[in-house]
Rosetta silent file (secondary structure, phi, psi, omega in degrees, C-alpha in Angstrom):
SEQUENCE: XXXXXXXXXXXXXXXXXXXXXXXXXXXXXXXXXXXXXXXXXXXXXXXXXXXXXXXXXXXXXXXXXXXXXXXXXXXXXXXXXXXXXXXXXXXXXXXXXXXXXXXXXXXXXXXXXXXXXXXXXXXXXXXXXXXXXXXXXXXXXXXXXXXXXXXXXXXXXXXXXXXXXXXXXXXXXXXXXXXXXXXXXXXXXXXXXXXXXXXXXXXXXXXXXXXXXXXXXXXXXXXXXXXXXXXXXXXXXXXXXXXXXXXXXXXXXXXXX
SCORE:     score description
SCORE:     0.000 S_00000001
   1 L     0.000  119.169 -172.396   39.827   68.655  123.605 S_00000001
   2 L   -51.903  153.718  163.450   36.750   67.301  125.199 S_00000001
   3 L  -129.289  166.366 -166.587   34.522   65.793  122.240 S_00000001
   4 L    79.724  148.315 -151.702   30.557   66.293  121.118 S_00000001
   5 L   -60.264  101.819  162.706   28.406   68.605  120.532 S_00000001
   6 L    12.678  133.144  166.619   27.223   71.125  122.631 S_00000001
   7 L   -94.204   60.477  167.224   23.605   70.607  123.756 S_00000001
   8 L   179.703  169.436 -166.335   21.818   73.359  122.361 S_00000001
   9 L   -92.312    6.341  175.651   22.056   74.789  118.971 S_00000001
  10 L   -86.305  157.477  174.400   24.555   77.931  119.626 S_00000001
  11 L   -89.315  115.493 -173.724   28.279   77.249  118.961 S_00000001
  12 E  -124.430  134.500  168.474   30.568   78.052  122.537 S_00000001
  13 E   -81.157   94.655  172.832   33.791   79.375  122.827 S_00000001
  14 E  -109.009  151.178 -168.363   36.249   79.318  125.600 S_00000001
  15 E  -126.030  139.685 -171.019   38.639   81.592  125.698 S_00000001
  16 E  -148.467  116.756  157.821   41.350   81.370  128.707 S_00000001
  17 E   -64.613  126.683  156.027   44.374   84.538  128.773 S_00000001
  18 E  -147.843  159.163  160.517   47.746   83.368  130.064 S_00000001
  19 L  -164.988  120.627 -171.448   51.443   83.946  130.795 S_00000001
  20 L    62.105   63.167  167.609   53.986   81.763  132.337 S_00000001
  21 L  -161.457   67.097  172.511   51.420   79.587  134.133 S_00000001
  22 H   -54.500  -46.833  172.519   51.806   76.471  132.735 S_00000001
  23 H   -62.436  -53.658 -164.129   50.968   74.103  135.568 S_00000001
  24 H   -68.554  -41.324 -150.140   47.707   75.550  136.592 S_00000001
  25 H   -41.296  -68.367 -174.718   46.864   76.255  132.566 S_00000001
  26 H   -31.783  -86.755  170.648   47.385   71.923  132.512 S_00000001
  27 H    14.693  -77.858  148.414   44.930   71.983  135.188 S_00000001
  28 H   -37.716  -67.764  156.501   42.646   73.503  133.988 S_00000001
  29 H   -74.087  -34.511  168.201   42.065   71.990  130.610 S_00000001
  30 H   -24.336  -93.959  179.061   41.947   68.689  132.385 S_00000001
  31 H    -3.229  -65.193  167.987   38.940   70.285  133.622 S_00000001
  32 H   -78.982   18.204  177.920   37.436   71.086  130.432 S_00000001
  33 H   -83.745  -32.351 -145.404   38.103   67.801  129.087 S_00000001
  34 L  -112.033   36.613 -176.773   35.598   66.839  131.666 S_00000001
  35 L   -99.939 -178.757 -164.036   32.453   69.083  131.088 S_00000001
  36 L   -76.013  -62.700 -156.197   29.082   67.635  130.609 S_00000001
  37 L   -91.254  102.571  172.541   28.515   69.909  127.791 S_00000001
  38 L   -69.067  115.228  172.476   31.623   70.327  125.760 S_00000001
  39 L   -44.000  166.711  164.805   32.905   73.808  123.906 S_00000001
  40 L  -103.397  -10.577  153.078   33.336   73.750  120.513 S_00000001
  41 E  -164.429  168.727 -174.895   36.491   75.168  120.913 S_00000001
  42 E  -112.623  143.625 -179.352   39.134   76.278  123.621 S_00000001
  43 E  -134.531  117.930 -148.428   40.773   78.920  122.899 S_00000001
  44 E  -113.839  116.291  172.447   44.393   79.788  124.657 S_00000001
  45 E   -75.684  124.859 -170.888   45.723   83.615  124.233 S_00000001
  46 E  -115.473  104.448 -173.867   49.731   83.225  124.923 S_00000001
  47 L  -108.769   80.034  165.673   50.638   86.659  126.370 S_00000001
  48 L    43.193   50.651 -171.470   54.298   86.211  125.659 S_00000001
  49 L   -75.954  139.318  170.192   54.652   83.472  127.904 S_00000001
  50 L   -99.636  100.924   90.901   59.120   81.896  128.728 S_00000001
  51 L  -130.522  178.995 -173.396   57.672   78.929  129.940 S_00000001
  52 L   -98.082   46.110  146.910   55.598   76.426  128.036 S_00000001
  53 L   -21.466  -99.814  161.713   52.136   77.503  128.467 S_00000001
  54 H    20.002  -95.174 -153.267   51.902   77.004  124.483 S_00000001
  55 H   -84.496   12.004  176.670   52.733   73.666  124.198 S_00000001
  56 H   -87.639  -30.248  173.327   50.547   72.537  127.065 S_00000001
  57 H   -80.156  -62.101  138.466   47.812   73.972  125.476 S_00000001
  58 H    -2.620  -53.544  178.626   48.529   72.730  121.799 S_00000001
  59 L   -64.046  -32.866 -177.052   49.132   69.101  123.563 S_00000001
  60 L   -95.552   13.735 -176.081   45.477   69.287  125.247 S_00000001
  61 L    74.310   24.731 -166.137   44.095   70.204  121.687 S_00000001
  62 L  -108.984  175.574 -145.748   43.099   73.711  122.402 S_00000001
  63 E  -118.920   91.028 -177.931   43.498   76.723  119.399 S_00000001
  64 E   -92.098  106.502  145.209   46.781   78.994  120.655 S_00000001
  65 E   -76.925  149.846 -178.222   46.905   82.804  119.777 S_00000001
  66 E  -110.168  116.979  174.313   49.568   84.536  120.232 S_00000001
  67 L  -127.241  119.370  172.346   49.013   88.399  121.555 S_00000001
  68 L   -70.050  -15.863 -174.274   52.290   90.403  122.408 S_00000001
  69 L   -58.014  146.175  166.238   50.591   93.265  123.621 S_00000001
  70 L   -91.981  154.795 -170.801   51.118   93.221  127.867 S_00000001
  71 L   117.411  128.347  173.474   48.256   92.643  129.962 S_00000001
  72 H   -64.514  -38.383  178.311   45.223   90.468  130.193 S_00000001
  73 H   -51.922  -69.600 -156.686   42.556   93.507  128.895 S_00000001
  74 H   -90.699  -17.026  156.999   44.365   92.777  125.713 S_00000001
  75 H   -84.025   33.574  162.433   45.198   89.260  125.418 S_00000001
  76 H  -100.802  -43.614 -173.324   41.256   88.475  126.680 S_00000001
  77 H   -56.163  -41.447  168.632   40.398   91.031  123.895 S_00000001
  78 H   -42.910  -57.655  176.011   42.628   88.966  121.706 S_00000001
  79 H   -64.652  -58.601  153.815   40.795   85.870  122.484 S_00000001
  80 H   -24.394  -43.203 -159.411   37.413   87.477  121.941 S_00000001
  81 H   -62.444  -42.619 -143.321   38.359   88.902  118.380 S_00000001
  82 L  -105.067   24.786 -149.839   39.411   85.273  117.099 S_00000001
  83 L   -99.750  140.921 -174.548   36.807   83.230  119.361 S_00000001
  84 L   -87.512  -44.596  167.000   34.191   81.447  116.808 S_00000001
  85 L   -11.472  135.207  152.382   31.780   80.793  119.087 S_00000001
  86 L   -73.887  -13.301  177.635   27.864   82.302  119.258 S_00000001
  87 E  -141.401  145.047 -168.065   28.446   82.368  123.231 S_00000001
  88 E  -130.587  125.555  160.392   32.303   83.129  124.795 S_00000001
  89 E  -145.264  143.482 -175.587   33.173   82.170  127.676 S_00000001
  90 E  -114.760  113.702 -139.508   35.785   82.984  130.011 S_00000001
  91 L  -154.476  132.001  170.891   37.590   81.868  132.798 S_00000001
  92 L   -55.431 -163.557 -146.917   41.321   82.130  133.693 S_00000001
  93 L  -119.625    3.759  172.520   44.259   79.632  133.471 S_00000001
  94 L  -114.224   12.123  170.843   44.158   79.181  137.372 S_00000001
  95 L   -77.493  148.475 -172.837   40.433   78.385  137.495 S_00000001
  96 E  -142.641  116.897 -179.629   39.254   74.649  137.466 S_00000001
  97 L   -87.483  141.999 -162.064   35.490   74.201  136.481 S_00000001
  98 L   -90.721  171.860 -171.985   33.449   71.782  137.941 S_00000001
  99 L   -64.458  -20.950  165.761   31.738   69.637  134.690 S_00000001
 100 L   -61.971  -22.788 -166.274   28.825   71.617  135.341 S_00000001
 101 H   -45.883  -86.019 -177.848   30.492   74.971  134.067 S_00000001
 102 H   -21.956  -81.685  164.596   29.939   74.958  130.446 S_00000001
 103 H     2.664  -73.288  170.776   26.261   73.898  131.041 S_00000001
 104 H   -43.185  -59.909 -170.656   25.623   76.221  133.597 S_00000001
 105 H   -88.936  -29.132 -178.969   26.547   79.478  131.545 S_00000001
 106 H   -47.865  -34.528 -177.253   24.858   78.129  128.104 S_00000001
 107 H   -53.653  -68.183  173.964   21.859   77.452  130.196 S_00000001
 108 H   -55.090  -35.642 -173.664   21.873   81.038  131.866 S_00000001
 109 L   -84.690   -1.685  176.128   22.249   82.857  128.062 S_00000001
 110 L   -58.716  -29.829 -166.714   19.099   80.717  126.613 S_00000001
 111 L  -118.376  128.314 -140.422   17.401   83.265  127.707 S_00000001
 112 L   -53.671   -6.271 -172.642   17.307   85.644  125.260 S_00000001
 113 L   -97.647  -19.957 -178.572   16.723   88.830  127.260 S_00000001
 114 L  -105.026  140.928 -164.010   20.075   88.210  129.256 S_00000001
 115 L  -137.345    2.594  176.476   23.123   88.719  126.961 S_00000001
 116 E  -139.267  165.975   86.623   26.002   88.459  129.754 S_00000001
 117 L  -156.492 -152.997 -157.441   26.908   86.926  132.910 S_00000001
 118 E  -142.937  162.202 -166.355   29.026   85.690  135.813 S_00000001
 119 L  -134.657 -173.826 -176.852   29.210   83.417  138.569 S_00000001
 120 L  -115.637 -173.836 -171.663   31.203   82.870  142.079 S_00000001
 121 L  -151.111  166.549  164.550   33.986   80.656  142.822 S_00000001
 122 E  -129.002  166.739 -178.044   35.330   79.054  145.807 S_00000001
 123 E   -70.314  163.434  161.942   39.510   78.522  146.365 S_00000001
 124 L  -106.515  -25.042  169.253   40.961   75.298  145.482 S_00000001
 125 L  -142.642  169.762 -161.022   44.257   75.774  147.897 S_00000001
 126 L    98.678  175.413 -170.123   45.048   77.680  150.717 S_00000001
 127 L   -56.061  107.488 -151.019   43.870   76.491  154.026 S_00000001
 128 H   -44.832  -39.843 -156.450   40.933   73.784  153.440 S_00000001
 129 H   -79.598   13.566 -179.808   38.448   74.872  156.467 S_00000001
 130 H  -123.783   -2.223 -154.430   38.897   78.374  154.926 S_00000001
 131 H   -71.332  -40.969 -175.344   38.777   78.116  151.153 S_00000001
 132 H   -72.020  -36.268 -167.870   34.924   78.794  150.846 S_00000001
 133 H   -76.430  -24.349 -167.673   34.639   81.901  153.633 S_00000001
 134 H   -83.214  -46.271  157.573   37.830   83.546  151.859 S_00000001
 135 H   -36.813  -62.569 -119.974   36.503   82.932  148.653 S_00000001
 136 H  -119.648  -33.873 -178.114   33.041   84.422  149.367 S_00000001
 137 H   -85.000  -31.706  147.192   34.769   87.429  151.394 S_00000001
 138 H   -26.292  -83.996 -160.566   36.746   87.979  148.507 S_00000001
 139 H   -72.417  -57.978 -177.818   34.103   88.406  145.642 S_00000001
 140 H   -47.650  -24.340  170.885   31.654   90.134  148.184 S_00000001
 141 H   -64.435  -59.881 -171.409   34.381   93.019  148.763 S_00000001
 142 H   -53.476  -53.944  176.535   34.644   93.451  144.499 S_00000001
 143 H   -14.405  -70.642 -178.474   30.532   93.128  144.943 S_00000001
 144 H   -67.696  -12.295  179.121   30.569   95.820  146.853 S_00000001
 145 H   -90.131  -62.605 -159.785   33.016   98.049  145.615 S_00000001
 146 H   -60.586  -44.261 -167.099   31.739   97.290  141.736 S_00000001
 147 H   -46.724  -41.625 -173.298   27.706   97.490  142.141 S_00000001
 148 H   -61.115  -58.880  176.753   27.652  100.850  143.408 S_00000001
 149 H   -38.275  -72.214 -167.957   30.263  101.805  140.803 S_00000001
 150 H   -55.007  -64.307 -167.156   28.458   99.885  137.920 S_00000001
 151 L   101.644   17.411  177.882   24.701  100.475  139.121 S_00000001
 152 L  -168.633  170.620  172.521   24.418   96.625  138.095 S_00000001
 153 L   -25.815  146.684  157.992   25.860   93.356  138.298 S_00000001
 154 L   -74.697  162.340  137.641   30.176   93.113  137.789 S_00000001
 155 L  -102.460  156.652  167.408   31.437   90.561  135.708 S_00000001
 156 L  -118.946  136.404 -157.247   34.092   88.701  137.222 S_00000001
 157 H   -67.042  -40.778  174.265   36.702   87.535  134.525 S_00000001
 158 H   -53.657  -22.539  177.281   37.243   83.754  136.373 S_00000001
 159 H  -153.672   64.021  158.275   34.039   83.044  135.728 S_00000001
 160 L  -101.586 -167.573 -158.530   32.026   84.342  132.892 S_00000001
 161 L   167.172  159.960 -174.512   30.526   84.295  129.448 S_00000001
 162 E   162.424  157.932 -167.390   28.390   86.591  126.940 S_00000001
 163 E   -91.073  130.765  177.426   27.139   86.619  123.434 S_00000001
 164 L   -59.674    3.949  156.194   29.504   87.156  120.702 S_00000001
 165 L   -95.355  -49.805 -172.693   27.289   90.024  119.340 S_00000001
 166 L   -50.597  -65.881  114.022   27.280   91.696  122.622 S_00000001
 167 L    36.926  -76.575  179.407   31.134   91.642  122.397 S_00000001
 168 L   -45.290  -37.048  179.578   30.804   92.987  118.836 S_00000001
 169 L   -98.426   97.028   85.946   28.945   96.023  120.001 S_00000001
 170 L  -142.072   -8.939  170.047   31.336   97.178  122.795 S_00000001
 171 H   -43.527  -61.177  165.671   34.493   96.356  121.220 S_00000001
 172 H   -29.473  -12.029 -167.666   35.253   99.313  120.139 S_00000001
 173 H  -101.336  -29.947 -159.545   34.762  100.972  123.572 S_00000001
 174 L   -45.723 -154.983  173.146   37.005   98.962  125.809 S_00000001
 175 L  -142.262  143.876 -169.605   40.183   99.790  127.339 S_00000001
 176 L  -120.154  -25.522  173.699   43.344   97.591  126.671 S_00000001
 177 L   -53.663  119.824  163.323   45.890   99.019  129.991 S_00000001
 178 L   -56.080  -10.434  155.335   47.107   96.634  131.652 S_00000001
 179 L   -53.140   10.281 -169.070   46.632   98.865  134.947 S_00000001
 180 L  -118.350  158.976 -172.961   42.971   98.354  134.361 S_00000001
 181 L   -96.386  116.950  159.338   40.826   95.369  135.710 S_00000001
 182 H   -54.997  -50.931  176.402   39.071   94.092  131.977 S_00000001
 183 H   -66.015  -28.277  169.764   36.148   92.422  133.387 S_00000001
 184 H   -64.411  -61.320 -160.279   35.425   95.319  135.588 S_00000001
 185 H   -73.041  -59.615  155.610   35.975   97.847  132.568 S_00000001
 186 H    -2.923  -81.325  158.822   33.496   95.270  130.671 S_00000001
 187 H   -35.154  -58.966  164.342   30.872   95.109  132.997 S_00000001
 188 H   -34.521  -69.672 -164.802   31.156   99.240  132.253 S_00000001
 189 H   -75.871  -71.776 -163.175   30.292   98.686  128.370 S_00000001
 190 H   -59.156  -45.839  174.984   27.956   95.749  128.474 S_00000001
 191 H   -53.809   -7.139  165.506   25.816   96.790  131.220 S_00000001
 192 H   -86.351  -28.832 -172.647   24.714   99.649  129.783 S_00000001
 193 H  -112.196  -11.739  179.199   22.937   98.451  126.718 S_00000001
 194 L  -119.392  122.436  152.008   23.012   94.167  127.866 S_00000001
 195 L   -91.167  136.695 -156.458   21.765   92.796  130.696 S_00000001
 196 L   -98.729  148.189 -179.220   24.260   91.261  132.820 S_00000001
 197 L  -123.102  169.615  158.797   22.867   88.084  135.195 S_00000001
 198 E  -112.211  156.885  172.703   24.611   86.067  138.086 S_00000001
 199 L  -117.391  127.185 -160.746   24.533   82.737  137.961 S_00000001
 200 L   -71.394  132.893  167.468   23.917   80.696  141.091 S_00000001
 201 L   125.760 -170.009 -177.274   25.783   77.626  142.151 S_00000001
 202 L  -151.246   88.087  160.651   29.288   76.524  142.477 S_00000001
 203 L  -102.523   39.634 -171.472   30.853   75.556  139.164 S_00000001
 204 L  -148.089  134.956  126.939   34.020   77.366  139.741 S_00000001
 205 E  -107.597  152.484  157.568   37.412   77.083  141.942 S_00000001
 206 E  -111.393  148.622  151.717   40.220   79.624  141.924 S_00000001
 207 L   -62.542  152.283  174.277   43.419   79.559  143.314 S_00000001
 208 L   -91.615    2.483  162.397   43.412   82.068  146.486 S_00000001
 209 H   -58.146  -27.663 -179.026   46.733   83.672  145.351 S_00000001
 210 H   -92.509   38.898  166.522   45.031   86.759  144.566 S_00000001
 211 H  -114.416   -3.008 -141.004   44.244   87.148  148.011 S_00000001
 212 L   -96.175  137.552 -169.551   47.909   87.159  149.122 S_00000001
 213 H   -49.220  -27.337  160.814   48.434   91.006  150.191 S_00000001
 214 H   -75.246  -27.160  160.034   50.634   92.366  147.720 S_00000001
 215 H   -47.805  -40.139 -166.210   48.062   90.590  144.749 S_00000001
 216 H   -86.528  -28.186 -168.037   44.952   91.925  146.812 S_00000001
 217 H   -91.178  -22.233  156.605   46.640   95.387  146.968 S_00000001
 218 H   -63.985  -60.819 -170.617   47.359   95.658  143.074 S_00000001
 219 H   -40.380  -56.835 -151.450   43.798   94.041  142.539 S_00000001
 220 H  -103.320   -8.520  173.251   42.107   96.647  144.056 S_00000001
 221 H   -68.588  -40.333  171.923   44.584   99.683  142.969 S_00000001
 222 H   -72.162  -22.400  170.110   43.500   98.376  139.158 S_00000001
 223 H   -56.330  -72.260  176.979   39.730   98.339  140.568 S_00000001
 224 H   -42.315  -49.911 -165.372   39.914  101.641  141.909 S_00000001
 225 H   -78.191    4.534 -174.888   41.988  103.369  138.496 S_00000001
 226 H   -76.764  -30.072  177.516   38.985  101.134  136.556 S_00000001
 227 H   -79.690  -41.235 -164.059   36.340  103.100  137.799 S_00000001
 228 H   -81.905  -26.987  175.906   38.293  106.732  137.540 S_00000001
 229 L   -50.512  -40.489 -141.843   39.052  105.730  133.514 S_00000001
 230 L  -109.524   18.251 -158.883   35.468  105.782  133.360 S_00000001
 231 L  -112.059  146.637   -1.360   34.673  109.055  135.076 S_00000001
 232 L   -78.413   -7.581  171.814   33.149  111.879  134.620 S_00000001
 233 L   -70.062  -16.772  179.449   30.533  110.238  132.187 S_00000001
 234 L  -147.121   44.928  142.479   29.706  107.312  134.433 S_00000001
 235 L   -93.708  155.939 -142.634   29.801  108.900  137.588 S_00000001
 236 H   -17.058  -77.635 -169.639   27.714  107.003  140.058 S_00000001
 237 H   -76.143    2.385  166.233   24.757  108.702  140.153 S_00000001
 238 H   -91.105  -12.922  165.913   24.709  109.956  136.386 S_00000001
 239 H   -73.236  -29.240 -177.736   25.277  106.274  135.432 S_00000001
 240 H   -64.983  -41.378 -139.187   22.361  104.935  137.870 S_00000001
 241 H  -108.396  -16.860  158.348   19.963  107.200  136.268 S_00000001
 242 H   -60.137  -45.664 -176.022   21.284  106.355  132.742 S_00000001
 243 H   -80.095  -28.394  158.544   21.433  103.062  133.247 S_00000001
 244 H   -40.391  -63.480 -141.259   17.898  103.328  134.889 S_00000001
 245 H  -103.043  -26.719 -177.884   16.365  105.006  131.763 S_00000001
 246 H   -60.280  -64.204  171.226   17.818  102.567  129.349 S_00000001
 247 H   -29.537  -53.877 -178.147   16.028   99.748  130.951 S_00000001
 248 H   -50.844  -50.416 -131.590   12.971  101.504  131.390 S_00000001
 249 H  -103.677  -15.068  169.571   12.778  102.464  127.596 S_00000001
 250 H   -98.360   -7.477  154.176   13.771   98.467  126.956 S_00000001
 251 H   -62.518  -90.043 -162.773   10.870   97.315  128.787 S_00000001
 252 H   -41.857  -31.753 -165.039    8.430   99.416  126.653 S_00000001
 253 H   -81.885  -28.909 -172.044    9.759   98.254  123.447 S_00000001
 254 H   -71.634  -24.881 -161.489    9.399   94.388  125.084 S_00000001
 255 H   -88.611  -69.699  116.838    5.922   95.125  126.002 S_00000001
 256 H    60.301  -70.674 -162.512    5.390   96.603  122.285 S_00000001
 257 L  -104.172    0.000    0.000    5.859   93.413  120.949 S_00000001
């Protein structure tokens, strides 16, 4: 566990779901050993992992839940519930953050009017002269699929973060099937009542396995039933104009004051 305090006075939380992916999971915390700005705690969800996930995590000093339920919507919910933190952030167990991460999203929630967001990533393997254009064709397809959907930024679960009140307020709404994307289905709750930001720069790699065609064709089959869970109350255009009026009416009260 990386040591010293945070540089700002909120308390941060990372929370990283896994099961049976022990090797990158090492990885990974390496990684967070090595931010500028250090968490105050890591937090490792164990979604009924056979291989030794666990003790990789336990060995790098990070704070192991156990959630049996299957599916990442519920061990990331899992992680949320027990995460201590005033800001949570989240990033999967095949993501490797550049030392900048941590920084980066505390930085983006100082300010106080933004209460979520997300960032982009580039691969870490797969063919070198291709990892960033793959990468970048990648998250611009969910872009483009989600925005429309949402009416506002996505989050993307590899690389996020949001305030543990914001959280607090939408628990109750999510959706725990695993057939569902959770950061998409997120994005859905917090964006209506939270403003969601992006954050610019490249503090992130992924692995490019979820590009490999049977991964990309689940990925977007859970995209697609993520959007119909949420339908007929937040179809497009009754969500735009909802989502629209909310703003509008949170403007006036900032100008108010």
């Amino acid at each position: 566990m990386p040591q010293g305090p945070a540089a700002s006075a909120v308390t941060v939380s990372v929370v990283i779901p896994v099961r049976d992916d022990a090797p990158h999971l090492r990885r990974c915390l390496r990684a967070l050993a090595a931010q500028s700005v250090a968490p105050d705690e890591i937090v490792v969800v164990d979604n009924d992992s056979h291989d030794d996930s666990a003790a990789v995590a336990r060995a790098a000093g990070a704070r192991v839940v156990f959630c049996g339920e299957r599916g990442i919507p519920a061990a990331a919910a899992t992680g949320y519930d027990v995460a201590r933190g005033d800001l949570i952030l989240r990033l999967d167990a095949d993501s490797i953050p550049a030392p900048t991460w941590v920084a980066s999203m505390v930085e983006a929630l100082s300010d106080p009017d933004v209460d979520a967001v997300t960032g982009g990533a580039v691969f870490h393997d797969g063919p070198a002269s291709r990892r960033t254009s793959m990468a970048r064709a990648f998250l611009t397809t969910y872009t483009t699929f989600a925005f429309p959907a949402l009416g506002h930024t996505p989050l993307w679960g590899s690389n996020m973060a949001f305030r543990r009140r914001a959280w607090d307020d939408v628990r109750a709404e999510v959706h725990l099937d695993p057939e569902l994307h959770d950061d998409l289905d997120l994005a859905y709750h917090l964006g209506e009542r939270h403003r969601i930001r992006h954050v610019p720069g490249h503090h992130m790699r992924v692995s490019s396995r979820t590009v490999e065609p049977r991964r990309f064709a689940r990925c977007f089959r859970r995209g697609a039933g993520t959007v119909f869970a949420h339908w007929p109350r937040d179809f497009p255009l009754a969500r735009w104009v909802r989502v629209a009026r909310r703003r509008s009416e949170r403007s006036l009260r900032e100008e108010v004051r």
